[in-house]
C-alpha positions in Angstrom: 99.3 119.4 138.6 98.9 117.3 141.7 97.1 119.7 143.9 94.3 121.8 144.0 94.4 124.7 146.2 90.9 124.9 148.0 92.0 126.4 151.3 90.3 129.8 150.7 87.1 127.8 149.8 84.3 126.2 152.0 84.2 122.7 152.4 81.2 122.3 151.0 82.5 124.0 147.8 86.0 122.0 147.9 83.8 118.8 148.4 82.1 119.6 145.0 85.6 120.8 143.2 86.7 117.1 144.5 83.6 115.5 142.9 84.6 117.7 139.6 87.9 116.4 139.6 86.7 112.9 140.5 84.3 113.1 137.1 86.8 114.5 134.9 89.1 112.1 135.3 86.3 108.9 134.9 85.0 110.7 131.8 88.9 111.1 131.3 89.9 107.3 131.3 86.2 106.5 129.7 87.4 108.5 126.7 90.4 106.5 127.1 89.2 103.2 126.7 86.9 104.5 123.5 90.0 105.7 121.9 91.8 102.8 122.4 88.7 100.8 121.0 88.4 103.1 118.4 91.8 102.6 117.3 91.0 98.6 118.0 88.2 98.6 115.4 90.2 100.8 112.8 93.0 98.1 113.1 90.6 95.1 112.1 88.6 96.9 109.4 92.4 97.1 107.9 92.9 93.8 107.6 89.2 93.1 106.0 89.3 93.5 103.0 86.6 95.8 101.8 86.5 95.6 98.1 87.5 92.5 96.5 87.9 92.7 92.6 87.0 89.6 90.7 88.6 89.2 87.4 86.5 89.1 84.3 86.9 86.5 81.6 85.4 86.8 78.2 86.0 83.6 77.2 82.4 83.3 74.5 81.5 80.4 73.7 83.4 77.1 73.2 82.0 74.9 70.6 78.5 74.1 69.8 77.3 71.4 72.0 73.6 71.3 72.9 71.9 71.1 76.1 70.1 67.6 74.7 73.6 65.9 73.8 74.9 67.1 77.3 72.5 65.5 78.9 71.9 62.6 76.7 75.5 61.6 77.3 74.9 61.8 81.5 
């Protein structure tokens, strides 16, 4: 729709259905730019990643080496 027929209308009231239109279609591109953002910040947390999964090694112990001799030997 291009046009608003507001000929049967005052102009005081077709001044205020112009304002109307005027807000609807800021709040219109505002939403806009938020879905677009939205859709911004959906594609980054994508590429994060969120949960990263260490592998666990049970290795034990290896041999029977002391603390002392460790550092004895540095």
């Amino acid at each position: 729709m291009d046009t608003i027929n507001v000929h049967n209308l005052s102009e005081e009231q077709a001044l205020l259905i112009q304002k109307l239109v005027n807000v609807l279609a800021i709040e219109k591109k505002h939403n806009i730019f938020k879905m677009i953002q939205l859709m911004l910040e959906e594609d980054i947390e994508k590429k994060e990643p969120t949960n990263r999964i260490l592998k666990d090694y049970t290795i034990g112990v290896q041999g029977d080496i002391s603390r002392e001799e460790i550092y004895d030997y540095l």
